[in-house]
Structure formats: C-alpha cells, structure tokens
VMD Tcl script that draws the C-alpha trace (Angstrom):
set ca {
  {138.20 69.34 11.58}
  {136.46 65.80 11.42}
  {137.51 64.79 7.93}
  {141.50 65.86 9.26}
  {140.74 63.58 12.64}
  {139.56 60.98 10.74}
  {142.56 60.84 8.06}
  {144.92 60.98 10.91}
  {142.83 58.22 13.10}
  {142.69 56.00 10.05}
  {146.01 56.60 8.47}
  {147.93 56.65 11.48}
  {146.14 53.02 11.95}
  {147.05 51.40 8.96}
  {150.60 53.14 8.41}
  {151.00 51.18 11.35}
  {149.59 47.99 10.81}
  {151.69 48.07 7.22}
  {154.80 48.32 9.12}
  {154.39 45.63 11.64}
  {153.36 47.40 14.40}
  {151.00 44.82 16.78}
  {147.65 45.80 16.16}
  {146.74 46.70 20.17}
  {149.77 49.13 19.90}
  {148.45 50.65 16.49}
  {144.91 51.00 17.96}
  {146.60 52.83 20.99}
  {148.96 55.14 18.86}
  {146.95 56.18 16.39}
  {144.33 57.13 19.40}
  {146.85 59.45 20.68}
  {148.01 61.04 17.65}
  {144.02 61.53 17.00}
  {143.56 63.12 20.62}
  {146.75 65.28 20.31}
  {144.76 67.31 17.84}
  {143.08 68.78 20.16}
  {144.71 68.76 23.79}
  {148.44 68.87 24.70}
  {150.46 65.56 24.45}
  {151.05 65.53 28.91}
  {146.85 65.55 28.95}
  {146.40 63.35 25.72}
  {148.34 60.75 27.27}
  {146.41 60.99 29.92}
  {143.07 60.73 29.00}
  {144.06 57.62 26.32}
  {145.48 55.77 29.50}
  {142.56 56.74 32.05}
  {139.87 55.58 28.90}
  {141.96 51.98 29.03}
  {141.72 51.54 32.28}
  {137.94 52.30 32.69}
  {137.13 50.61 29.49}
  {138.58 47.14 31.21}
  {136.38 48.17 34.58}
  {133.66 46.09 33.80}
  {132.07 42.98 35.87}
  {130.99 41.12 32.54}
  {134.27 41.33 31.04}
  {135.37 38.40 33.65}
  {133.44 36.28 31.67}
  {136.37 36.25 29.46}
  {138.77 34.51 30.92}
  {136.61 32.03 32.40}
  {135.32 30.92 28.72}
  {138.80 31.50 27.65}
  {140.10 28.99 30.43}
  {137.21 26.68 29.82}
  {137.59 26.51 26.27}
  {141.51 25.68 26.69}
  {140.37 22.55 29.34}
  {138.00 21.22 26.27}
  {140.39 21.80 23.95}
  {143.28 19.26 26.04}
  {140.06 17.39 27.59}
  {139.34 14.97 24.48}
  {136.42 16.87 23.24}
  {137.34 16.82 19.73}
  {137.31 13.14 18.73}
  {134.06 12.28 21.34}
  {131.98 15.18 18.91}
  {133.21 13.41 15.95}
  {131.87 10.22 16.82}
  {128.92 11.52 18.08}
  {128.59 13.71 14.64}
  {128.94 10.25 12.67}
  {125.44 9.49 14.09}
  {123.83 12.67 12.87}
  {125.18 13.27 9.52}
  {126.75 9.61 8.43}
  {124.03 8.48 5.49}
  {124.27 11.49 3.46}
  {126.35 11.78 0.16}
  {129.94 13.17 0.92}
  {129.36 12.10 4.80}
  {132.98 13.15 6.41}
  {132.51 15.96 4.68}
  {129.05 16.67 6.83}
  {130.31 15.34 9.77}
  {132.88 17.61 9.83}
  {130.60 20.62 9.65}
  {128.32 19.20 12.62}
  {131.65 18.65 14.56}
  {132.68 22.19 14.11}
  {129.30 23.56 14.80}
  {129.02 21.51 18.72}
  {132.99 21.98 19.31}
  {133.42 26.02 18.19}
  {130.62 26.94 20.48}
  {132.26 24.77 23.39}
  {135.39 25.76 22.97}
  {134.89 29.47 21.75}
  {137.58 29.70 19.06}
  {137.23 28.92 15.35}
  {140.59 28.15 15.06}
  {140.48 25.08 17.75}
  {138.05 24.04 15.87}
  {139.47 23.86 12.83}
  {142.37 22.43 14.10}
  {141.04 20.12 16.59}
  {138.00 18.66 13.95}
  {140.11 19.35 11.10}
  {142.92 17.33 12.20}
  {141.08 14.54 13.24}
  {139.26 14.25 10.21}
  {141.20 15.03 7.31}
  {143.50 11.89 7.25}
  {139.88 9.55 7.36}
  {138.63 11.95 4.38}
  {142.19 11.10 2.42}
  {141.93 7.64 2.93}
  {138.10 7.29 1.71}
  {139.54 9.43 -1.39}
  {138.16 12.95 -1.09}
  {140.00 16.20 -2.57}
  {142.19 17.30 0.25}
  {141.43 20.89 -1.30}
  {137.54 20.00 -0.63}
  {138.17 18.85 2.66}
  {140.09 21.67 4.12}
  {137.45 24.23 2.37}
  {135.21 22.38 4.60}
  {136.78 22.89 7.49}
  {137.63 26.57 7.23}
  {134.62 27.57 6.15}
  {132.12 25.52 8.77}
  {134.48 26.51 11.99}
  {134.04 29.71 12.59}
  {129.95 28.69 12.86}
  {131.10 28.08 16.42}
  {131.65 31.65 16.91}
  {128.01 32.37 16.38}
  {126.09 29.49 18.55}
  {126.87 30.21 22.46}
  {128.82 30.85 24.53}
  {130.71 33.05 22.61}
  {133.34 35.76 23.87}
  {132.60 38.08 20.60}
  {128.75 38.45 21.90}
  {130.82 39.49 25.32}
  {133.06 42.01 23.57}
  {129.75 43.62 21.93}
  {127.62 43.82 24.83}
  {130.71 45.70 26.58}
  {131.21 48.04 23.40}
  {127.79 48.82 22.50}
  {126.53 49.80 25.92}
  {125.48 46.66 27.53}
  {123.55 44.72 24.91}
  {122.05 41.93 26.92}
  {124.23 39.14 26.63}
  {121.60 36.64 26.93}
  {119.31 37.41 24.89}
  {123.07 37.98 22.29}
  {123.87 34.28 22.97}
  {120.03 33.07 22.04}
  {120.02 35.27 19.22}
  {122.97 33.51 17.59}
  {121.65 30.39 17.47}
  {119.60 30.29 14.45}
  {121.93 32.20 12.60}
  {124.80 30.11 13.62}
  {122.52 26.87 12.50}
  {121.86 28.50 9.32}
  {125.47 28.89 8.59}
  {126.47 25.43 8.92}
  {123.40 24.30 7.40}
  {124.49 26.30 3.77}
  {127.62 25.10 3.94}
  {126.37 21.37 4.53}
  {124.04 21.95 0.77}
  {127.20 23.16 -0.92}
  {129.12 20.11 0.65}
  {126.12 17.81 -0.32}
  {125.95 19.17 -4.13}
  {130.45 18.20 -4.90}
  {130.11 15.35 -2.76}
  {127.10 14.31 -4.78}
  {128.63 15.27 -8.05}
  {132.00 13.68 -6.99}
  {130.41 10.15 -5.90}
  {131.88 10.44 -2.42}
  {131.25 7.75 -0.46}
  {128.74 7.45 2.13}
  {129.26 5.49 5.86}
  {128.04 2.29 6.71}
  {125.16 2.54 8.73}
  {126.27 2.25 12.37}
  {124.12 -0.17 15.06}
  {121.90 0.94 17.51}
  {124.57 -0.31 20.06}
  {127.48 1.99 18.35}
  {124.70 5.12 18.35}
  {123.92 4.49 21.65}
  {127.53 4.42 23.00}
  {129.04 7.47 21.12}
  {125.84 9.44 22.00}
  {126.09 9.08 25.52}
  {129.32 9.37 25.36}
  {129.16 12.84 23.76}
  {126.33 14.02 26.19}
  {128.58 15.06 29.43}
  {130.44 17.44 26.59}
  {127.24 19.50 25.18}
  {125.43 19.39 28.77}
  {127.99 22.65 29.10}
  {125.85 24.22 26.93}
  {122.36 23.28 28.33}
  {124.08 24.12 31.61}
  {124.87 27.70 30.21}
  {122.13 28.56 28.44}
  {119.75 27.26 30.77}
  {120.85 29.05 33.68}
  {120.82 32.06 32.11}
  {117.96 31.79 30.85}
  {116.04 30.31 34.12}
  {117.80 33.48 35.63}
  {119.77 31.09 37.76}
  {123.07 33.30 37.39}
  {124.60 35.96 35.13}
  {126.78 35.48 31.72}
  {129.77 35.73 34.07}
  {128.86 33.36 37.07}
  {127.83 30.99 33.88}
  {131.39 31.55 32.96}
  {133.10 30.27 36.54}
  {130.65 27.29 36.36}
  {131.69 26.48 33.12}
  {135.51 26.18 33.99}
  {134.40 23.66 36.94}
  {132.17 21.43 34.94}
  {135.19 21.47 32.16}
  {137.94 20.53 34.96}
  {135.38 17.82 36.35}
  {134.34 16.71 32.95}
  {138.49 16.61 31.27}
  {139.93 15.33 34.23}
  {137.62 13.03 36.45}
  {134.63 11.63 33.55}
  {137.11 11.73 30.76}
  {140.81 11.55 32.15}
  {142.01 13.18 29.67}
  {144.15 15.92 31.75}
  {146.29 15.02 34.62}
  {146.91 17.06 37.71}
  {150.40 18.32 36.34}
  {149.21 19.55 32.90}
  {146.42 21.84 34.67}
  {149.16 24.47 35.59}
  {150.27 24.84 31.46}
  {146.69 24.93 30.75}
  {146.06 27.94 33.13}
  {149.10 29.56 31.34}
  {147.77 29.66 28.16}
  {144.78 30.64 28.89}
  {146.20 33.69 30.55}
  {148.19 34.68 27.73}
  {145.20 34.49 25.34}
  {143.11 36.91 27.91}
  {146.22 39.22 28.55}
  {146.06 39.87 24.37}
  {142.29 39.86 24.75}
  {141.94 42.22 27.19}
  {145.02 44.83 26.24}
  {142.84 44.78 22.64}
  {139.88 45.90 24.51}
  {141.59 48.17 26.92}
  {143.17 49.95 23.45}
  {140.27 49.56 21.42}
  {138.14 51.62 24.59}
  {140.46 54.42 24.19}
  {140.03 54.34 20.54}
  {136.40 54.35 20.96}
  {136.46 57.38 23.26}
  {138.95 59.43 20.76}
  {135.88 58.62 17.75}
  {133.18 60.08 19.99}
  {135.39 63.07 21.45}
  {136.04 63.94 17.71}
  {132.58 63.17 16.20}
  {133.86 60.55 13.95}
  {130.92 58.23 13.63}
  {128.24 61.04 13.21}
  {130.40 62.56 10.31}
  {130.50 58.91 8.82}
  {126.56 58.38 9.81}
  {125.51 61.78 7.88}
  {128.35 60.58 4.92}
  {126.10 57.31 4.73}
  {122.84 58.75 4.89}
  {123.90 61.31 2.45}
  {124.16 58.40 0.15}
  {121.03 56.74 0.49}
  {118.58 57.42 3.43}
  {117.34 53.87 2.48}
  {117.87 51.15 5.47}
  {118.39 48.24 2.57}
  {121.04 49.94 0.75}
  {122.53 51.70 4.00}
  {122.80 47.77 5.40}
  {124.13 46.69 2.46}
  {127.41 49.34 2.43}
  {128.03 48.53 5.84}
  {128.00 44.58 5.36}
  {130.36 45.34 2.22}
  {132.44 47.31 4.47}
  {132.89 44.76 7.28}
  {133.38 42.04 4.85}
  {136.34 43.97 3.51}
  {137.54 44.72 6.65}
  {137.32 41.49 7.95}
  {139.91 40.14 4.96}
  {142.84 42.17 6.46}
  {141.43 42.69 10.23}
  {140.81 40.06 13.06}
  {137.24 39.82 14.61}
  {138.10 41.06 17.75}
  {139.83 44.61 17.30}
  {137.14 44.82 14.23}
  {134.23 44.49 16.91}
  {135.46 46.87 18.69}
  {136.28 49.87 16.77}
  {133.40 49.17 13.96}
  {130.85 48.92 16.81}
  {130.72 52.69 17.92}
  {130.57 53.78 14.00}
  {128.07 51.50 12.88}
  {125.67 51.14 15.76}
  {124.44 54.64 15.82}
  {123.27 54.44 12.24}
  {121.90 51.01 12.08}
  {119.64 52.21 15.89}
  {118.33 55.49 13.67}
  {117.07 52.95 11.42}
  {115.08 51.24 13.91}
  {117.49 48.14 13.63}
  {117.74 46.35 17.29}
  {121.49 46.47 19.03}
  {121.04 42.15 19.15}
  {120.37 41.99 15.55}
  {123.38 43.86 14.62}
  {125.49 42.23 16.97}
  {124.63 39.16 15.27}
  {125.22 40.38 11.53}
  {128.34 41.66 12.88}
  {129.44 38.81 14.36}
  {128.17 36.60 11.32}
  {129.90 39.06 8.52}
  {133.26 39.25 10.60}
  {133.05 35.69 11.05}
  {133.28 35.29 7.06}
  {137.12 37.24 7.16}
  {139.14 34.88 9.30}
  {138.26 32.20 6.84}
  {139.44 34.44 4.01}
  {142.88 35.52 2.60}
  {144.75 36.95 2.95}
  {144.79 36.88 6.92}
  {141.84 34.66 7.94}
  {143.33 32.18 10.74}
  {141.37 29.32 10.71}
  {142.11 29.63 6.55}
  {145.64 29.11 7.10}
  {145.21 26.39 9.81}
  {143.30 24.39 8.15}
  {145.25 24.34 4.96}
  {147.81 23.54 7.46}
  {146.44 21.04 9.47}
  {144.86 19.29 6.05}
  {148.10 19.56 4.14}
  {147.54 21.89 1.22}
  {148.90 25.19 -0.28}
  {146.33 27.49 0.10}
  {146.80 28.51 -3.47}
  {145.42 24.77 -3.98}
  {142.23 25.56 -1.64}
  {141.04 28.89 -3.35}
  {138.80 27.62 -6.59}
  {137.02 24.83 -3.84}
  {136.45 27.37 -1.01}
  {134.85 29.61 -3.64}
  {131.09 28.04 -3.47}
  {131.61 27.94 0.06}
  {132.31 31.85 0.31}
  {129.22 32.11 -1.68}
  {126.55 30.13 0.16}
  {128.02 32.04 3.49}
  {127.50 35.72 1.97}
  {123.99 34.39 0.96}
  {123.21 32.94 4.16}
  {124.95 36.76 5.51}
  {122.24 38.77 3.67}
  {119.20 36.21 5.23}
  {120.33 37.22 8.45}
  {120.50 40.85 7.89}
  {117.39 41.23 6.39}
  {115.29 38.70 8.08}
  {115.73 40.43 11.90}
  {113.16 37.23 13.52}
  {115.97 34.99 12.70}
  {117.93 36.37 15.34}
  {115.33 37.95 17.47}
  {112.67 35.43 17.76}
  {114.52 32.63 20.52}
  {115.32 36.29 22.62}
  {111.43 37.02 22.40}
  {110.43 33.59 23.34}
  {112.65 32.96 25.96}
  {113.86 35.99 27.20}
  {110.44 38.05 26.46}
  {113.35 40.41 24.99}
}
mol new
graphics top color blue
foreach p $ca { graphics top sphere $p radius 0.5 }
foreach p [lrange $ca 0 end-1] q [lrange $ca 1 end] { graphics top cylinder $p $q radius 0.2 }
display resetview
C-alpha cells in the first residue's frame, strides 16, 4: 500500500507540473488523489481543506509578510546602489574588483531584502554596465551575479528559515537565523576565490584606491541600511521580541529609513508597494497552506518512514545517507523552487537525518544552502535567468563560466554538511542553543 501511495503522490505531482498545472494546485491535487486511497472523495476533500487551513494557523507565519513587505520598501528605497558603494570600500583593491564587489553587494542586500532574485536584479543591474565598460566578460559577470545572490537567502532574516521552523515542528527561528550566518559567509566567500582566480588570470582591472573622505561618506551612508539587521538580530537575540514582532519593526524602520532618511519613496507609491507585497505573500502562503496538506497526506500514508527504511536499507552509514539526500535535493532543486521544495522535502528528510543524531538547525541550514544552489541552475533557477537578463546574455553564453562557480558552491555545500559547528556554533554562543 505505501509504494502504490507514493507512485500516485509523486506521479500525480509531476504529471501535473509537466502539463502546466501551477505548482500550489499540483501540490493540492495530487494530495487528494493520495488521500482518496483511503477515505471517500466527500471526507478526502475535507480533511485536505481542514489540513490547509490549520497548517496557515500559525503566529510565526506573520513574520512573512512583514519581511515580505519590508523587503519590497528596500527594494524601491535605494538600497541597492548605497550597498554598492559601500561594497567598493570592502572589496575595491583586489584583482577582478567589480567582480568582488558584486558578491559583497549581494551578500548585505539578499539578506535585507530576502529574495535572491532582487538581488540579482537590483546589484546585478547596477553593476553590470560598470563591469562592460572596464572590459570584463559579460558571461563572467552575470555568472557572478547568479551564483553570489542567492547567499542572501542564507544570512538573516530569511523567510525560508521561517517556512522550516513552521514545517519541521518549530525549529527555533533564532537560533535558524544565527546558524546561517557562517554558512551564508562561506558561500560568498568561495565564490569570491573562484572570481579572484579568472579575474587574476584575465588581468581585470583593479579600482583606484578611494580617500578616506569617499570611505567615510559611502560608509555612513550605508550604515542606516544594515542597522536593520543589527536591529533584528539583536533583539532577538537580547530577547527583546520574537521573529515576528522583529518582523513589524522591520517594516517601520524600512518606511522611516526609504521614505524620511533616504527619500527615495513618496507617499503615493507606498499604496503599489503594499500591493505587491500582498501578492507575493498570497502565493507564499497558498504554497504553504497546500504544501501542509501535502505534508499531512505523507504522514497519514507512512510515506517518509517507507523512504527512511528504503535509505537505511542502503547504507545505515550517516556520511553516505547525507550524501543521497544532498544529491537528491540538488536535483530537485534544478526543476523545483525553494519554497514548495522546503516544504514537502522537510517531513521526508527530517526524520532520518534526527535518527542520525543530526540537529533540526543544521539541516535546516544544508537544506536551505543545497536548495539555494537550484534557482541559480537551469533549467528553472530564477535568479539564473534574471541575471542573464538583466546582464544581457543568452544563457547558453553563461553555462561554461558559471561552471567553476557551481563547483566551488557544491564544495562549500559538503563543508557545511559535514562540519555541523559551522552552523551550530553562533546558536551555542549566543543563544546557549
């Protein structure tokens, strides 16, 4: 009865997917076929829509829209350029230095703003007309770009550490947002020695050394931007409010910040602003809602302990165990967004990885770091097709430079999954996690 629940669950899934179904309405479908197996359709129905409903029921899922909302103010609020600048200063002298800046731009401006692909198109945009002009590959550039943006996804706040703690049981988001930090460092910091080696073997040009008056000016004028994140982190930290409140405060330091320190938003754009950033949550949250009903039809059928003993049947060995499921969830990630992966990976893999003795914040992190390698992949990674976009090249063009880059981030993928005090040792510190 499992293997038949799990060929209809899966092929139900991707029969829809390969016709064009919307992926929240696949998840839900295939969720009801699955149930059907077992109860009438009238009570199927039923228990898929009451599983939704509950699954959204949640006080930390607010948190969502906030950081949604406050990521959408950043991204209209003149962010972009300001962390650019202020990147300059850090990364400037080295070999190949737009190519550098642009990774430490990503890095500060994805974990503001929350999304990869803002990132990619915000930096990206800004900086691959000043890498043309100074003569670097426009291939090189973008491969730069797609590959260092999603690093914001990792280094908080970050609505994928949200999404986990709700799926796999209330996972302490703090000590999920200080975990990611190294990690998240790490990954820009690989892609940065890759950069450094073409750059260097290219003779790309390095910046003039700016003056202590230019440092001066573009870091202070960068500082009211990442104080978000000291504000964040440090009030969760000092126990000063929850993930969520930190969410509501970050919307009103981003509104005071865009349009009152920066000016960068009027009065009358606020209202499109707010629309956007409801649209983004409604997909958000109907993903969630789905995926929750998903989750329940797994466990109701005993999907993930037929796949655990399937796993553990091949190798009762944690290394090689790890190893299938990051080769799994880098495959997935190729075809799947991060989100809707999260979600219905989660409840499969977490069971086996915890009777391993592997800690729930660890795993969130490798699964946030491995799905973080797909949406910079083909063939339906967003921020790979935005930044060819937004740099001006056929992504056929980008593959063979992107390559290295792919590379240094699966080797920087297996550091984190088998060195756990990466992501564990700021929780411990801090948190006393």
């Amino acid at each position: 009865m499992e293997w038949t629940t799990i060929i209809t669950l899966a092929g139900s899934f991707f029969l829809l997917l390969a016709i064009g179904v919307p992926i929240s309405f696949a998840i839900g479908v295939s969720s009801l076929l699955t149930v059907m197996l077992s109860i009438p359709f009238d009570a199927a129905i039923s228990v898929i829509s009451q599983k939704m409903a509950s699954g959204l029921d949640s006080f930390s899922l607010l948190a969502i829209p906030f950081f949604i909302l406050a990521g959408n103010i950043m991204n209209r609020g003149g962010i972009a350029i300001r962390l650019i600048e202020f990147a300059k200063v850090l990364g400037g002298r080295l070999p190949g230095s737009l190519a550098h800046v642009n990774v430490l731009a990503n890095m500060m401006f994805g974990s503001i703003s929350g999304s990869a692909v803002a990132a990619a198109a915000a930096v990206g945009g800004t900086m691959a007309p000043l890498q043309k002009k100074e003569g670097y590959d426009p291939a090189f550039s973008a491969a730069v770009n797609i590959t260092s943006s999603p690093t914001g996804l990792l280094i908080p706040p970050s609505n994928t550490f949200i999404v986990y703690s709700l799926i796999s049981g209330g996972t302490s988001i703090g000590a999920l947002f200080l975990a990611g930090y190294l990690p998240g460092i790490l990954m820009g910091l690989g892609i940065m020695v890759i950069a450094y080696v073409i750059a260097k073997k290219n003779k790309y040009p390095v910046s003039p050394k700016p003056s202590l008056k230019e440092v001066t000016y573009k870091t202070l004028d960068a500082l009211p931007s990442l104080g978000l994140v000291v504000v964040i982190i440090g009030g969760i930290i000092g126990g000063i409010f929850t993930a969520t409140e930190a969410s509501a405060i970050a919307v009103v330091y981003t509104l005071i910040l865009s349009m009152l320190i920066y000016k960068e938003i009027s009065l009358k754009e606020l209202p499109k602003v707010i629309l956007d950033a409801m649209v983004t949550t409604s997909i958000v949250l109907l993903l969630i809602g789905a995926s929750m009903g998903m989750s329940w039809a797994m466990t109701n059928a005993d999907i993930p302990y037929t796949i655990s003993d399937a796993l553990l049947t091949v190798s009762e060995n944690p290394i090689v165990i790890l190893l299938i499921i990051n080769v799994i969830l880098l495959i997935v990630g190729t075809f799947m967004d991060m989100t809707p992966a999260l979600l219905i990976f989660t409840p499969i893999f977490l069971p086996i990885v915890t009777e391993l003795g592997m800690d729930p914040v660890h795993f969130g992190i490798l699964m946030a770091f491995n799905l973080s390698i797909g949406i910079c992949t083909p063939p339906v990674g967003s921020t790979l097709f935005v930044g060819c976009s937004v740099a001006g090249v056929k992504i056929d063009k980008v593959i063979k430079p992107i390559l290295p880059f792919y590379a240094v981030l699966i080797v920087t993928l297996l550091i984190v999954t088998f060195v756990p005090e990466l992501s564990l040792w700021l929780p411990k510190i801090l948190l006393g996690y």
